[in-house]
C-alpha positions as CSV (number, residue, x, y, z in Angstrom):
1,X,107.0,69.4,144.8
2,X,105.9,72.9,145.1
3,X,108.9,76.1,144.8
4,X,109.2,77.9,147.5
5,X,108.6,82.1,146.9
6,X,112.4,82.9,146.7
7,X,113.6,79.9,144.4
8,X,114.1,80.9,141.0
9,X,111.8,79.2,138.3
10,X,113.5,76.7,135.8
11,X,114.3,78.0,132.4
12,X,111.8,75.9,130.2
13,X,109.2,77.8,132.6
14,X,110.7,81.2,131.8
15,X,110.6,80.7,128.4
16,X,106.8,78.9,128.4
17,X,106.0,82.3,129.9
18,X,107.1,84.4,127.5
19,X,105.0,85.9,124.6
20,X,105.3,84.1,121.6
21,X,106.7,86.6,118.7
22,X,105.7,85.0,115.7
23,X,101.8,85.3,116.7
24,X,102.4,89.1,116.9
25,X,104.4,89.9,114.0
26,X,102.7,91.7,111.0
27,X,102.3,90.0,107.7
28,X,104.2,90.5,105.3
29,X,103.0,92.8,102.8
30,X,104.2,96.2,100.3
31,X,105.1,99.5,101.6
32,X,101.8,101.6,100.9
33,X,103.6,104.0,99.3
34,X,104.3,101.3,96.8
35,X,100.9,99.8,96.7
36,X,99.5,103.1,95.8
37,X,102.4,103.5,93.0
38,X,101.9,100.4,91.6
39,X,97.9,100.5,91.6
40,X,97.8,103.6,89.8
41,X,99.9,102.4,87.2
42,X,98.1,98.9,86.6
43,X,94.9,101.2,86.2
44,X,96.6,104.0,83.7
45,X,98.3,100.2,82.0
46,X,94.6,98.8,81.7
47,X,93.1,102.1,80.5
48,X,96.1,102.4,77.7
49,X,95.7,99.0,76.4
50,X,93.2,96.2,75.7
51,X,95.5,93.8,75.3
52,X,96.5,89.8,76.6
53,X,99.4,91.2,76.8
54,X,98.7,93.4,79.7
55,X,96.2,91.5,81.2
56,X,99.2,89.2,81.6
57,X,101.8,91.0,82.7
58,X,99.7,92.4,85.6
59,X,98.3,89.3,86.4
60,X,101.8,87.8,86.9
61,X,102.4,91.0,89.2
62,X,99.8,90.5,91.1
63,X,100.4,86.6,91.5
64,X,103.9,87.2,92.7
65,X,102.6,90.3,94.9
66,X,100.1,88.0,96.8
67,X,102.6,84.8,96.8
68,X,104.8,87.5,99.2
69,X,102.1,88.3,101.2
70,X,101.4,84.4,101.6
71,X,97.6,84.6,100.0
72,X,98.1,81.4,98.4
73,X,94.3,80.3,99.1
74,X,93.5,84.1,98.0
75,X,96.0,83.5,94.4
76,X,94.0,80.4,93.7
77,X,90.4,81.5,94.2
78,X,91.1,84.7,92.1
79,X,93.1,82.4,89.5
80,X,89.5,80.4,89.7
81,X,87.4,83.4,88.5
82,X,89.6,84.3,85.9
83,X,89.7,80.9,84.2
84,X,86.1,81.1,84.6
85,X,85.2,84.0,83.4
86,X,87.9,83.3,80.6
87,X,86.4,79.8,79.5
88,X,83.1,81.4,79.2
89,X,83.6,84.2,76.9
90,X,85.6,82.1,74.8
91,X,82.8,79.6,74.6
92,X,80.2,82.1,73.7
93,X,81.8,83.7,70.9
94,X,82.7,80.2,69.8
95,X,78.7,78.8,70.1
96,X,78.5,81.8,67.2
97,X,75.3,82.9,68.9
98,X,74.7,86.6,68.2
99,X,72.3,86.8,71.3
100,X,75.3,86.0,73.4
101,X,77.4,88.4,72.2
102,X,76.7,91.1,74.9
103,X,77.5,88.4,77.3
104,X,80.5,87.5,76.1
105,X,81.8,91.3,76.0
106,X,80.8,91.3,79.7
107,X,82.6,88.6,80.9
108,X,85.8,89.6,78.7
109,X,85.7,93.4,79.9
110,X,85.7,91.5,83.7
111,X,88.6,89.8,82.7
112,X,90.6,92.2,81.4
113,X,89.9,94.5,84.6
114,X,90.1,91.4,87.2
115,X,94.0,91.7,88.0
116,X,93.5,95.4,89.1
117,X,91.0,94.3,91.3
118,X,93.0,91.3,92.8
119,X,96.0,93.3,93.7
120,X,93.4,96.2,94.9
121,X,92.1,93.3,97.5
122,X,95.2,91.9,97.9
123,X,96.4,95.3,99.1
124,X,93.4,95.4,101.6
125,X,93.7,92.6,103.0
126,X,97.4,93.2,104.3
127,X,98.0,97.1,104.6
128,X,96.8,98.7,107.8
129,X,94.5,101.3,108.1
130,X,97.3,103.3,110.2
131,X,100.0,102.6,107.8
132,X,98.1,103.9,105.5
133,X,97.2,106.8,107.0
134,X,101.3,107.5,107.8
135,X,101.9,107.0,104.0
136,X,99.6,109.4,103.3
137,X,100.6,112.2,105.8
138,X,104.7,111.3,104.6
139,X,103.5,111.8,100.5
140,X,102.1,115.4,101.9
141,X,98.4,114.8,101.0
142,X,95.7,116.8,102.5
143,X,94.0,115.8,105.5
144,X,90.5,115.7,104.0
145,X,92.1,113.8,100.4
146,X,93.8,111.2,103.4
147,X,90.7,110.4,105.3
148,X,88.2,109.8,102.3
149,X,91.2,107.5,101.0
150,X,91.2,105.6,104.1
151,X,87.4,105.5,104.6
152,X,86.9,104.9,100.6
153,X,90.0,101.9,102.0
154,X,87.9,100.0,104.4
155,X,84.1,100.2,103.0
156,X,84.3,96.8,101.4
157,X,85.4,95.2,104.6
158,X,83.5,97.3,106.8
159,X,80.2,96.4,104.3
160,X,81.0,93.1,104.8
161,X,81.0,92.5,108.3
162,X,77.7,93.9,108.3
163,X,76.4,92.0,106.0
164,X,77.2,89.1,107.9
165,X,76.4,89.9,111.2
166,X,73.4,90.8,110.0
167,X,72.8,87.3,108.1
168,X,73.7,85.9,111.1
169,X,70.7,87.8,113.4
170,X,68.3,86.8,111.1
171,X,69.1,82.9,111.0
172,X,68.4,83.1,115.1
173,X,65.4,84.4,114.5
174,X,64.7,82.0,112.2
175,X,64.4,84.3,108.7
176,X,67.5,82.7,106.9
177,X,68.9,84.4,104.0
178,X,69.0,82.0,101.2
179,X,68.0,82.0,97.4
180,X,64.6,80.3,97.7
181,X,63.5,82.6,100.3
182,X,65.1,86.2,97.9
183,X,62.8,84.0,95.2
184,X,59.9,83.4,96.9
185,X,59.7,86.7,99.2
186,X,62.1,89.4,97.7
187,X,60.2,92.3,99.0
188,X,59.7,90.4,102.4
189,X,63.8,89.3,102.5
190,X,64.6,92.6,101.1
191,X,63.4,94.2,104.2
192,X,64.6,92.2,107.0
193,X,67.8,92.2,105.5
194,X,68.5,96.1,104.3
195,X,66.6,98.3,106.8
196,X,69.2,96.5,109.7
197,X,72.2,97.2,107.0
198,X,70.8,100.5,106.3
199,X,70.4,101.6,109.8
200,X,73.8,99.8,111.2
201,X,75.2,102.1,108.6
202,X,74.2,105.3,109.6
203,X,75.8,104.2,112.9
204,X,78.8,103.0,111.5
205,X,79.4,107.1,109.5
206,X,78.2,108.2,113.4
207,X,81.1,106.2,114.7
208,X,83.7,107.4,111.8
209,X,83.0,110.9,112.7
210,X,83.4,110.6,116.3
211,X,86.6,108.7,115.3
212,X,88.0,111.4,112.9
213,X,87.6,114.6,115.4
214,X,88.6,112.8,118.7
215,X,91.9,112.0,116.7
216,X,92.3,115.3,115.5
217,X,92.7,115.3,112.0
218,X,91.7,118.7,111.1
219,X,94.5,120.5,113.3
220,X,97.2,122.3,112.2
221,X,100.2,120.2,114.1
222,X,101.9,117.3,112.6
223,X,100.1,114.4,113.8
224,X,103.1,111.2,114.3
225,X,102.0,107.5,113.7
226,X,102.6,104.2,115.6
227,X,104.0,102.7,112.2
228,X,107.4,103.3,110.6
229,X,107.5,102.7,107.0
230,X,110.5,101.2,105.3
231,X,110.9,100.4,101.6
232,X,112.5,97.2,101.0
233,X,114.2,95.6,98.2
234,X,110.4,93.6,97.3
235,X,108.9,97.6,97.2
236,X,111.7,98.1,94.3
237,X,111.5,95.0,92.3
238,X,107.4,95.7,92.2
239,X,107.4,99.5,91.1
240,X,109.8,99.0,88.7
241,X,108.4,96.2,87.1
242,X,104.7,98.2,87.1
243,X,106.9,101.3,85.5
244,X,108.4,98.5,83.0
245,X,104.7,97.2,82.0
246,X,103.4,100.9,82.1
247,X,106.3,102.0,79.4
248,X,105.9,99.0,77.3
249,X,102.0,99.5,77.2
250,X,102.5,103.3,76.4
251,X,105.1,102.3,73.4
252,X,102.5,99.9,72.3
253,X,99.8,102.5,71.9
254,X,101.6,105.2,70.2
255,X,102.4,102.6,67.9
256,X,106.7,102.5,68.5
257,X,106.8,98.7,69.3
């Protein structure tokens, strides 16, 4: 039976209706503030000492970092290259072979470095641009420092989205990107696949320009933000943890431990 314009709708209606809060809310994910803390120190940690014993620690940082954030796809794939790149190394210098030697360093100079780059991603992958920007403004860091952070911030995603948008054009044209066709026509692949990149680009730093003067970095006012940032108890447990590993690394290397 149809309602009539003045009847009231039923409540299950009303609340059918009503914009579902769960698909809008923001994943969960460190302060910025903290991020940046924390990813300086894992870098100063991993310069300071070549140890298992740091590799450790900040991989089991990063693994609780990213089991917060709800990455668990993201913690096993990056748990899958390091046991691969792990097994390898130790199986070369096992095999004795002095021709894989330089290999072998390779692969254990990416393991040693991997768990800076999976909480670098990790932090990508869940920080917004604009709370990073607010972070950034709120630590009292120049405008120009701020926006080659944030641009320097979202080059790997930006490079790959044109990567594959640009795969994607040349498969409906028929020129599919694949390794028989980089094999049997490099020069021919190379060029149907860079020039587009290349000149998608140099529209992309157009854009980003555009982008950076309409909004008005370079005056003199105090620009606000749509985001408020709030450290939480998460925030505290991580940075002091990374301080802990830091100190401990540092005692290590001036030999006091």
């Amino acid at each position: 039976m149809a309602l009539s314009m003045g009847a009231p709708l039923p409540l299950n209606a009303v609340v059918q209706t009503q914009p579902s809060t769960s698909a809008n809310a923001a994943p969960r994910h460190l302060d910025p503030r903290t991020s940046l803390a924390v990813l300086a120190a894992i870098n100063v940690q991993m310069a300071l000492m070549q140890s298992l014993f740091a590799e450790m620690g900040v991989l089991a940082l990063t693994v609780v970092v990213m089991a917060y954030c709800r990455r668990f796809s993201a913690i096993v794939r990056w748990l899958a290259f390091y046991a691969l790149f792990a097994v390898t190394a130790q199986l070369f210098v096992a095999s004795g072979n002095t021709l894989l030697s330089p290999f072998a360093a390779s692969l254990l100079m990416y393991r040693h470095v991997l768990p800076a780059f999976m909480f670098a991603f990790n932090m990508i992958a869940t920080t917004r641009l604009g709370e990073l920007a607010c972070a950034l403004q709120a630590m009292r860091v120049p405008a120009n420092v701020s926006v080659g952070v944030c641009v320097a911030f979202r080059f790997l995603p930006t490079m790959g989205r044109e990567f594959s948008a640009v795969a994607d054009a040349m498969k409906t044209r028929g020129i599919a990107l694949t390794p028989k066709s980089v094999v049997c026509h490099p020069a021919k692949t190379a060029e149907h696949f860079l020039v587009p990149v290349i000149a998608r680009l140099g529209q992309v730093a157009d854009e980003l320009g555009n982008a950076v003067v309409v909004r008005g970095v370079g005056a003199s006012a105090h620009r606000t933000s749509y985001y408020h940032l709030r450290v939480r108890a998460i925030d505290v447990v991580c940075l002091i943890a990374a301080m802990a590993l830091l100190a401990l690394s540092a005692c290590f290397r001036a030999g006091v431990l």
